[in-house]
C-alpha positions as CSV (number, residue, x, y, z in Angstrom):
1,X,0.5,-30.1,-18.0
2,X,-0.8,-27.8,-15.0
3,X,0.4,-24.5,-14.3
4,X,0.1,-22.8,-11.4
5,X,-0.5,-19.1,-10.4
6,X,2.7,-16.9,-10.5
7,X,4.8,-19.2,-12.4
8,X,7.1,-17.5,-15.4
9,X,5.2,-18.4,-18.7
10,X,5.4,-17.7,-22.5
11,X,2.1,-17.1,-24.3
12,X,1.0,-16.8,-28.0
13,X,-1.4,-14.8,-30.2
14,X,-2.3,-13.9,-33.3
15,X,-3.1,-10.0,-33.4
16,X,-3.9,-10.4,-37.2
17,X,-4.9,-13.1,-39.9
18,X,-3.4,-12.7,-43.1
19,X,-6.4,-11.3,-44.7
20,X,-6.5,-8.3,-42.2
21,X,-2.6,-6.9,-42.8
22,X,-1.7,-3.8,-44.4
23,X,-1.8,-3.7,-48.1
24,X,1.7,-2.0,-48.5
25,X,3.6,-4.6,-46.6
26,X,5.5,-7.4,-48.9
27,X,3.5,-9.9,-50.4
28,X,5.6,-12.9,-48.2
29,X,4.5,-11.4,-44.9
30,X,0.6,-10.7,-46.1
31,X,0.3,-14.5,-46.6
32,X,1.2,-15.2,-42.8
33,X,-0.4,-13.8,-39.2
34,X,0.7,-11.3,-37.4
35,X,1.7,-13.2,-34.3
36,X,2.4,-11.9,-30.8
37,X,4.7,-14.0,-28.2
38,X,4.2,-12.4,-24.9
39,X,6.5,-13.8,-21.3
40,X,4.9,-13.2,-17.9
41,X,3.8,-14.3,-14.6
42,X,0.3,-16.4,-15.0
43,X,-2.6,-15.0,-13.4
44,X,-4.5,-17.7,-12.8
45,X,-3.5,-22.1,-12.7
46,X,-3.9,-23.2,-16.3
47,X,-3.1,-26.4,-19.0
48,X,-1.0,-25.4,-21.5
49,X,-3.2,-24.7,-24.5
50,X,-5.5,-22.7,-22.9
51,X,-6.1,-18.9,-23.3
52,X,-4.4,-17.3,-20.3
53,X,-3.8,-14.0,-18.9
54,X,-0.2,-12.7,-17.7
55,X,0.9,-9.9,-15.6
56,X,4.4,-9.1,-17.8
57,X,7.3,-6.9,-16.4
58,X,6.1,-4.1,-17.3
59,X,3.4,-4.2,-15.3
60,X,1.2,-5.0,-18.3
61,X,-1.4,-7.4,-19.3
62,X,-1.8,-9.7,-21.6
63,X,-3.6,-12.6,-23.2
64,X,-2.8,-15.5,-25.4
65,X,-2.6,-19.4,-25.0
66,X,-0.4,-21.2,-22.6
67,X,2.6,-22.2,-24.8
68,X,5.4,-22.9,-22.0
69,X,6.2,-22.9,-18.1
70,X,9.5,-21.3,-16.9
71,X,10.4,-20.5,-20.9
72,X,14.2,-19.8,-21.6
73,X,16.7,-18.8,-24.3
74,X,17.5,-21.8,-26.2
75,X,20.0,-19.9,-29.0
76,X,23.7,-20.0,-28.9
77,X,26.6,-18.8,-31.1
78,X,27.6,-22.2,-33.0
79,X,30.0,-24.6,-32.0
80,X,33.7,-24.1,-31.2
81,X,35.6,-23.2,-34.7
82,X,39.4,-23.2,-33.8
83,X,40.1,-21.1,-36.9
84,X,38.7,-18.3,-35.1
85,X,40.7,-17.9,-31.7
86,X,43.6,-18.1,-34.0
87,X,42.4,-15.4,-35.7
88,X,41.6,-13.2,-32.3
89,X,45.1,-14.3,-31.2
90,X,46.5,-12.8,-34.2
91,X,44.8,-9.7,-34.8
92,X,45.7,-8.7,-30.8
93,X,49.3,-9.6,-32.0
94,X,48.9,-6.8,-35.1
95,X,47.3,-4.6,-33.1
96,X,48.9,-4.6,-29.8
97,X,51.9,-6.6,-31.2
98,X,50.9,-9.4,-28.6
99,X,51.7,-9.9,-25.0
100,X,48.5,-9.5,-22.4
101,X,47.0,-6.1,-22.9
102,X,43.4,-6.6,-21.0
């Protein structure tokens, strides 16, 4: 897919391999890389895949490969549980001892 100049990107890179971590971190996170996920305006058009360069908020640069255009949060807080307005209704109720109090 081709991306063009200025558009809002994600990019990805590994800052270190396993084999180059500190020795006094845990022995779970010396077996994986030391990766670096990096949003930004593209520099230049590019395929995702390739190794880019951004221009990120801060006025900073980066570089990393191409990993998505016009990236958003995709996380969320669950589905509706109907157990739990009940509870916020009731604990206004103890602690206001109900009515509208905003």
């Amino acid at each position: 897919m081709r991306v063009e100049k200025g558009t809002w990107v994600k990019i990805h890179d590994i800052l270190l391999k396993p084999e180059k971590r500190a020795p006094q971190i845990p022995e779970d996170t010396k077996k994986v890389p030391l990766e670096m996920w990096t949003k930004g305006f593209l520099l230049e058009d590019a395929n995702i895949g390739d190794t880019v360069e951004v221009k990120t908020i801060t006025n900073r640069t980066a570089v990393g490969t191409l990993v998505e255009a016009n990236p958003y949060y995709e996380h969320d807080f669950g589905k509706f549980i109907p157990e739990l307005l009940q509870i916020g209704i009731q604990l206004k109720e103890i602690l206001w001892g109900g009515g509208d109090h905003e």
